[in-house]
N, CA, C and O atoms as CSV, one atom per row, in Angstrom:
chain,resi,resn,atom,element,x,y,z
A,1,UNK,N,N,3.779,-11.785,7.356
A,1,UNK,CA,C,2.671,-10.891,7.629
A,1,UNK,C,C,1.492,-11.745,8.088
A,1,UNK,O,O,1.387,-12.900,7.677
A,2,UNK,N,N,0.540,-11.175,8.986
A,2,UNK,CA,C,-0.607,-11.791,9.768
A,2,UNK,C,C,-1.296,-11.601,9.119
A,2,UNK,O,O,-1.477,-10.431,8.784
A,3,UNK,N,N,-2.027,-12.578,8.601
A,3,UNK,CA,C,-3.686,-12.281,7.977
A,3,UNK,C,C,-4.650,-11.582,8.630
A,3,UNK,O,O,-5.165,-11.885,9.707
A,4,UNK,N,N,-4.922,-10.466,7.824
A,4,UNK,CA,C,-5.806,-9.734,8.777
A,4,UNK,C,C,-6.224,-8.293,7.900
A,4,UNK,O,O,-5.726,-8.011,6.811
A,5,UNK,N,N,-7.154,-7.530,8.555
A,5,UNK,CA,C,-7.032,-6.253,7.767
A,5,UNK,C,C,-6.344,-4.967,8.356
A,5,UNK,O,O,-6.556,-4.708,9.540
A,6,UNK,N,N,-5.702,-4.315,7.764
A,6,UNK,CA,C,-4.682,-3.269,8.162
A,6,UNK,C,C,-5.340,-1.372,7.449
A,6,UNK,O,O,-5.576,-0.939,6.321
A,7,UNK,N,N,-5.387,-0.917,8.522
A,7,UNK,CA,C,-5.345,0.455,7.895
A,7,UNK,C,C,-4.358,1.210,8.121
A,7,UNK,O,O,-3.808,1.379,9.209
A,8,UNK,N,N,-4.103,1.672,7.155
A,8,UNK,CA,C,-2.146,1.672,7.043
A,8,UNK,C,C,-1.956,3.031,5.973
A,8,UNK,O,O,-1.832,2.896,4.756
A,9,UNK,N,N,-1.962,4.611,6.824
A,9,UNK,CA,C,-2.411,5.544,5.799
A,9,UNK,C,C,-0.927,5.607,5.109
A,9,UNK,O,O,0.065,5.036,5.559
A,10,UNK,N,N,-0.970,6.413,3.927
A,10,UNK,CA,C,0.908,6.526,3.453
A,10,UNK,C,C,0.954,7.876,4.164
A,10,UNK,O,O,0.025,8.659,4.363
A,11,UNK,N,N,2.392,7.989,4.545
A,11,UNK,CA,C,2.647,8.950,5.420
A,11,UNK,C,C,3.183,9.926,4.262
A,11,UNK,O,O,3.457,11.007,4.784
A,12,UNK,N,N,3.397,9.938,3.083
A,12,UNK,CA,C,3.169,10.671,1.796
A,12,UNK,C,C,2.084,11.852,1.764
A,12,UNK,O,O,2.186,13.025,1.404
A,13,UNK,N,N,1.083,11.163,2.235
A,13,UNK,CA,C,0.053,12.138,1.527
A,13,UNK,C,C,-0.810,12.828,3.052
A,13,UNK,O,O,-1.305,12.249,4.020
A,14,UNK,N,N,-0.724,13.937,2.784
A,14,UNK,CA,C,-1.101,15.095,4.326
A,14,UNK,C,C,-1.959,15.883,3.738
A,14,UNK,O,O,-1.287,16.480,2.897
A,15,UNK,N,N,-3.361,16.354,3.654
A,15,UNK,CA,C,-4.155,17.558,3.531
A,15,UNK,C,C,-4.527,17.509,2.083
A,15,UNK,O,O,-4.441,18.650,1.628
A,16,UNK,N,N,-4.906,16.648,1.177
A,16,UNK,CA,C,-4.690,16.590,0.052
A,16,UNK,C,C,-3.745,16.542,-0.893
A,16,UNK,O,O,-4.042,16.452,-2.084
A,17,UNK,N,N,-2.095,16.615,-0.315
A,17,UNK,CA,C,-1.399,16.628,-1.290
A,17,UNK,C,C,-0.647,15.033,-1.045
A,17,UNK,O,O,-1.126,14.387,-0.113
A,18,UNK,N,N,0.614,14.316,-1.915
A,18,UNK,CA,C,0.763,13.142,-2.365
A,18,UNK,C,C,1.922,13.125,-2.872
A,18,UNK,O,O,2.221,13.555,-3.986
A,19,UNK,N,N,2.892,12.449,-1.797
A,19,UNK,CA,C,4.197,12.594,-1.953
A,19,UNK,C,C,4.344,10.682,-2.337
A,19,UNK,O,O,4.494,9.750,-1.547
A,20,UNK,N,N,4.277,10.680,-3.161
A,20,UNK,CA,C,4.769,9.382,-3.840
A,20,UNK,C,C,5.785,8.403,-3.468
A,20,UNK,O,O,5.651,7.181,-3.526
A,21,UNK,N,N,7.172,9.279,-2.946
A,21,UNK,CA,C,8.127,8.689,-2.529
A,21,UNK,C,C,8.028,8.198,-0.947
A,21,UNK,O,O,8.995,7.630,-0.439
A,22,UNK,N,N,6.969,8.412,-0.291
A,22,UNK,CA,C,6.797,7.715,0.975
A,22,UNK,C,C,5.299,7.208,1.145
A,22,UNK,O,O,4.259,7.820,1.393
A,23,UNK,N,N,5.645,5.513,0.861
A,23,UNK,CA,C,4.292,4.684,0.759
A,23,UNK,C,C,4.247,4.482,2.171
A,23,UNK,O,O,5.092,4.845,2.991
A,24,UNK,N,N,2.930,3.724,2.425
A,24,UNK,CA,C,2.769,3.243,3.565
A,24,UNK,C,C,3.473,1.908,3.701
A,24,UNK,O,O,3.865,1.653,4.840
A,25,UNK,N,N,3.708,1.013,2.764
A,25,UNK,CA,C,4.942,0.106,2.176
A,25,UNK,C,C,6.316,-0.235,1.593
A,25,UNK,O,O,6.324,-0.567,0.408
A,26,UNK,N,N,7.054,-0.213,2.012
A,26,UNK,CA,C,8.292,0.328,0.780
A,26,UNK,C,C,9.126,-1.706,0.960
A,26,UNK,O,O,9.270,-2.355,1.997
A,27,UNK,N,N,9.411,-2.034,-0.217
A,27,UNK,CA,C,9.755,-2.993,-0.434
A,27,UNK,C,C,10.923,-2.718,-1.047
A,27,UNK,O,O,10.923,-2.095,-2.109
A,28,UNK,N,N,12.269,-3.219,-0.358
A,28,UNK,CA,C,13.571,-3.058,-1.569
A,28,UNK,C,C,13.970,-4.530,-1.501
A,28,UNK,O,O,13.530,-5.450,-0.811
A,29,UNK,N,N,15.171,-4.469,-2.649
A,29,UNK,CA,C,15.862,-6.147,-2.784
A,29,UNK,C,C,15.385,-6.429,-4.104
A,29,UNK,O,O,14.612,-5.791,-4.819
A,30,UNK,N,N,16.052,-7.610,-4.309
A,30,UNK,CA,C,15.920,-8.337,-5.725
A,30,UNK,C,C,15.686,-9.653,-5.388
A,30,UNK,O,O,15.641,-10.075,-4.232
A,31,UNK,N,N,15.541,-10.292,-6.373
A,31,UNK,CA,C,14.685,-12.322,-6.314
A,31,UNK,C,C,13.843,-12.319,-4.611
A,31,UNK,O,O,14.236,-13.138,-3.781
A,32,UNK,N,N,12.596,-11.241,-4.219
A,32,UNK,CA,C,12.318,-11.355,-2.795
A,32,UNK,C,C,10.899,-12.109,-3.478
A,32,UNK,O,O,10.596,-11.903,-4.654
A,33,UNK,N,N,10.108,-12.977,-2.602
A,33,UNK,CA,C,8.650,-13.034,-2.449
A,33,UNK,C,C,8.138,-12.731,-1.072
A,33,UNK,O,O,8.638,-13.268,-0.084
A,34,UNK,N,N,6.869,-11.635,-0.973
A,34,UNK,CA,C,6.626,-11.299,0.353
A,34,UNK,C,C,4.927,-11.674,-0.074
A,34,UNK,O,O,4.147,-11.212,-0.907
A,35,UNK,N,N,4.833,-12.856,1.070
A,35,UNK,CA,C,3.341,-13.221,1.070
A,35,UNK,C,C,2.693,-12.921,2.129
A,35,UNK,O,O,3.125,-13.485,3.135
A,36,UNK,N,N,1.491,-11.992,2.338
A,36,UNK,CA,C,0.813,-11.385,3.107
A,36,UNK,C,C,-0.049,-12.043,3.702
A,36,UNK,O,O,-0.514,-11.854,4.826
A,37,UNK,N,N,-0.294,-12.878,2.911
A,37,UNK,CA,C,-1.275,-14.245,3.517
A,37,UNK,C,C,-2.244,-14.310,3.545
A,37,UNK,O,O,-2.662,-15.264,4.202
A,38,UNK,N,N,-3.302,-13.393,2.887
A,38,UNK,CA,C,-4.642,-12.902,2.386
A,38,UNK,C,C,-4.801,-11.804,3.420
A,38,UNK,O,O,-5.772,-11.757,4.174
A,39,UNK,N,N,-3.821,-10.931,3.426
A,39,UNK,CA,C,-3.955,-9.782,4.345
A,39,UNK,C,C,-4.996,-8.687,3.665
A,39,UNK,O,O,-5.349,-9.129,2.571
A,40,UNK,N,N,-5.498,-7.630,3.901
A,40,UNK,CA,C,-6.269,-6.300,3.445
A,40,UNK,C,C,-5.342,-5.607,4.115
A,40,UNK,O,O,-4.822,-5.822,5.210
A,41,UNK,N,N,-5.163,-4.565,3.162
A,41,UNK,CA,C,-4.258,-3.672,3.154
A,41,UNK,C,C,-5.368,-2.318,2.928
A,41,UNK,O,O,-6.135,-2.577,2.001
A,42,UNK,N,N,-5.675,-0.724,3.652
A,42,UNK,CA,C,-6.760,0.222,3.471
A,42,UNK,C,C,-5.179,1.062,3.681
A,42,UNK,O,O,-4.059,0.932,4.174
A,43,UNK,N,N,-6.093,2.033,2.868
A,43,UNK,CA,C,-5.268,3.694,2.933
A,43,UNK,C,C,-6.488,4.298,3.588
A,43,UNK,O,O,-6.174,4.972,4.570
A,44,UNK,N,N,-7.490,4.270,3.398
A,44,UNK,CA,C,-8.299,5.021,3.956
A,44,UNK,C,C,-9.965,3.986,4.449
A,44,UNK,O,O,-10.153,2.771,4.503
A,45,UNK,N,N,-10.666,4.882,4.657
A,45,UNK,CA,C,-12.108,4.100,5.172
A,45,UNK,C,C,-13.017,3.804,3.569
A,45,UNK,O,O,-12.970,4.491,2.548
A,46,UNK,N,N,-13.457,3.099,3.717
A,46,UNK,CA,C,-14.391,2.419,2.130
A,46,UNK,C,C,-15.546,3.155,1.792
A,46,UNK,O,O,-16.126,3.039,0.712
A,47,UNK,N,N,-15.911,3.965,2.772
A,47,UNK,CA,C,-16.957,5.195,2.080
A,47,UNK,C,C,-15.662,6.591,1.786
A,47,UNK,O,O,-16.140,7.699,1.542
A,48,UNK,N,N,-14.831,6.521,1.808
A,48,UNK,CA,C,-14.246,7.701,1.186
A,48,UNK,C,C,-14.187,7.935,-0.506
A,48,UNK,O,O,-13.509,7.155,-1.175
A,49,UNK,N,N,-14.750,8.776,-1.000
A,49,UNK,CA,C,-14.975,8.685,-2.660
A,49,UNK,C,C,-13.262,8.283,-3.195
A,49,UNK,O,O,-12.330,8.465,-2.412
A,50,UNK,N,N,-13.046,7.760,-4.529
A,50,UNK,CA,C,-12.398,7.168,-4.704
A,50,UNK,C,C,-10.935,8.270,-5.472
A,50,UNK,O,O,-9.727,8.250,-5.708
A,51,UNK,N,N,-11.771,8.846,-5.549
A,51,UNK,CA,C,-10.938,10.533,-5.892
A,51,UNK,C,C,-10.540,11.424,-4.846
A,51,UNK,O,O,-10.288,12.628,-4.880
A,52,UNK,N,N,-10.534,10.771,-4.107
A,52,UNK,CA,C,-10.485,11.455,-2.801
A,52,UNK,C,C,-9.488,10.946,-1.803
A,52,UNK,O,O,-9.121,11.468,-0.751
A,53,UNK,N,N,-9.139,9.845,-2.344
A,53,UNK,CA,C,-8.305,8.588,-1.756
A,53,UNK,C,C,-6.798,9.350,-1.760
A,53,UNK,O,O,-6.427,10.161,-2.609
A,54,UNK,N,N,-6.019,8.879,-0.583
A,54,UNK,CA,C,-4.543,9.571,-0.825
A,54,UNK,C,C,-3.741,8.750,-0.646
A,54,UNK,O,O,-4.026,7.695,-0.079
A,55,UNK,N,N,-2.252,9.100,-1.193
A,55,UNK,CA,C,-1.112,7.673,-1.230
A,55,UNK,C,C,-0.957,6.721,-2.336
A,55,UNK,O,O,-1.603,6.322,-3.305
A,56,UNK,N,N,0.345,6.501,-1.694
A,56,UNK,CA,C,0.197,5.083,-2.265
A,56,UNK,C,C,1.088,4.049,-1.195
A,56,UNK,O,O,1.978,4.177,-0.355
A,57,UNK,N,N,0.110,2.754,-1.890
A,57,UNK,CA,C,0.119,1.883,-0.905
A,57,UNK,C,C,1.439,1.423,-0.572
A,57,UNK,O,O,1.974,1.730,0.494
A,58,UNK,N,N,2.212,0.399,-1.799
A,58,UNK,CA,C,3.298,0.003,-1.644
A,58,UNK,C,C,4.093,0.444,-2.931
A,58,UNK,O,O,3.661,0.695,-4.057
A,59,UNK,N,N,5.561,0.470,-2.371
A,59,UNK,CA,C,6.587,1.116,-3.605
A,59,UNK,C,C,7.434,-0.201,-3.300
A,59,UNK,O,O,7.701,-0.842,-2.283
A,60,UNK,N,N,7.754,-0.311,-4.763
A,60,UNK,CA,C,9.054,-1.353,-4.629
A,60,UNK,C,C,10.226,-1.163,-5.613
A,60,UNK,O,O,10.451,-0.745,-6.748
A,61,UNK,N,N,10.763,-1.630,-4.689
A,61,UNK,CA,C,12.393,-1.152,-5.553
A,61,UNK,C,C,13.246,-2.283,-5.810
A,61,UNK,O,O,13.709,-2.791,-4.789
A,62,UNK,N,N,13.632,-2.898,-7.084
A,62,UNK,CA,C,14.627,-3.943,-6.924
A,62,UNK,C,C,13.746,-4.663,-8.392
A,62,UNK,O,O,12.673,-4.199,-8.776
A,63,UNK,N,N,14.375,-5.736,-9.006
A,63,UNK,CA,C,13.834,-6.868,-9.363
A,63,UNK,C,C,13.860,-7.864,-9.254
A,63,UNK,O,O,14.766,-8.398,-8.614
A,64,UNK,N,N,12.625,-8.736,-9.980
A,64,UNK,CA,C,11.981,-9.697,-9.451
A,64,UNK,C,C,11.572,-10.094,-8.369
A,64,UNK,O,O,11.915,-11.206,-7.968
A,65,UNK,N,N,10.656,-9.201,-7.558
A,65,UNK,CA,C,9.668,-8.777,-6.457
A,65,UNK,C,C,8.723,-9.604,-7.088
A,65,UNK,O,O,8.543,-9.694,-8.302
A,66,UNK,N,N,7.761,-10.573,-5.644
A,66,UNK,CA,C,6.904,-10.617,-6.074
A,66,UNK,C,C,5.793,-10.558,-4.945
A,66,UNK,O,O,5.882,-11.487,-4.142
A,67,UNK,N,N,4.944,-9.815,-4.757
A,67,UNK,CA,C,3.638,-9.789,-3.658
A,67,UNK,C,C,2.797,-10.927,-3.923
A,67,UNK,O,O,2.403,-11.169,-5.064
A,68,UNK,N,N,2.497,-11.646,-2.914
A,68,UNK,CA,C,0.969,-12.848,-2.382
A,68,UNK,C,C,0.519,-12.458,-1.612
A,68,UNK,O,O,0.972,-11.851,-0.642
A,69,UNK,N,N,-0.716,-12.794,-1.955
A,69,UNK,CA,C,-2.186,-12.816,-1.012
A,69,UNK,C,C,-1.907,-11.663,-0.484
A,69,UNK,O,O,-1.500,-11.558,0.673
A,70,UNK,N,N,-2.125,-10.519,-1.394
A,70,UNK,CA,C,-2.640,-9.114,-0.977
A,70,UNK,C,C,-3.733,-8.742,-1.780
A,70,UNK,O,O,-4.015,-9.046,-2.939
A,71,UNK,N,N,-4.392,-7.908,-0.814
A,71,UNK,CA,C,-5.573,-6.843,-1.480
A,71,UNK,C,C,-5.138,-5.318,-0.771
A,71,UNK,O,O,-4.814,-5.035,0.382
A,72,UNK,N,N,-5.273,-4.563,-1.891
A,72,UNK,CA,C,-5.007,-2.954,-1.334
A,72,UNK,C,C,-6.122,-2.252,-1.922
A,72,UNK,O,O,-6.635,-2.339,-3.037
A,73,UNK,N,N,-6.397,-1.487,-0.846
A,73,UNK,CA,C,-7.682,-0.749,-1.433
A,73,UNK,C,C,-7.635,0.859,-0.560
A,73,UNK,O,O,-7.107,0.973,0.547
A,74,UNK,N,N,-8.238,1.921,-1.246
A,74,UNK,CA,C,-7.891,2.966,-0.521
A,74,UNK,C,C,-7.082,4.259,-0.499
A,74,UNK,O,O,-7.035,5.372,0.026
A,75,UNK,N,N,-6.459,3.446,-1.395
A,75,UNK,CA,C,-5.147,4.731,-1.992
A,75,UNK,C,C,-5.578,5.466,-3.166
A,75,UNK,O,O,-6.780,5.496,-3.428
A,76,UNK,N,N,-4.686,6.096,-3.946
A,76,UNK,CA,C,-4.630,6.979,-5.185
A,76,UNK,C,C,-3.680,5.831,-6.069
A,76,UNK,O,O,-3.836,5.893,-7.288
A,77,UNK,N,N,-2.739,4.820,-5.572
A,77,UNK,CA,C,-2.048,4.446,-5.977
A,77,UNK,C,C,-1.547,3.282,-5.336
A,77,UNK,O,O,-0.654,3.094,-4.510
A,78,UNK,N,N,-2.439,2.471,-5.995
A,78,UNK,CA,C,-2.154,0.848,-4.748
A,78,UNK,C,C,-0.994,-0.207,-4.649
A,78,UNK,O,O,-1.046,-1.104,-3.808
């Protein structure tokens, strides 16, 4: 992943509602490390109230996952 900032809505969440099972991320596998590289990760814009926020960012499936150099901000569920 490119260092950089990303606005990246979850395709989960439409009109207020929040389908969980489709992040804007989905990570599967076991023993993975995925380093982002001091990426920003947004679900939405930074004046949006925080209750107001929809999604979620990343889902992962598997164990021993491990995320670097991320920030997520924006979601209901980061």
């Amino acid at each position: 992943i490119k260092a950089g900032e990303y606005i990246l809505p979850s395709p989960g969440s439409t009109k207020g509602t929040d389908d969980f099972s489709k992040p804007a991320i989905e990570i599967r596998g076991n023993n993975l490390t995925v380093d982002f590289k001091g990426a920003v990760l947004r679900g939405s814009k930074a004046d949006v109230d925080p209750d107001k926020r929809p999604g979620l960012g990343i889902k992962i499936t598997g164990k021993n996952v491990r995320i670097r150099n991320l920030r997520i901000h924006g979601y209901k569920v980061a």
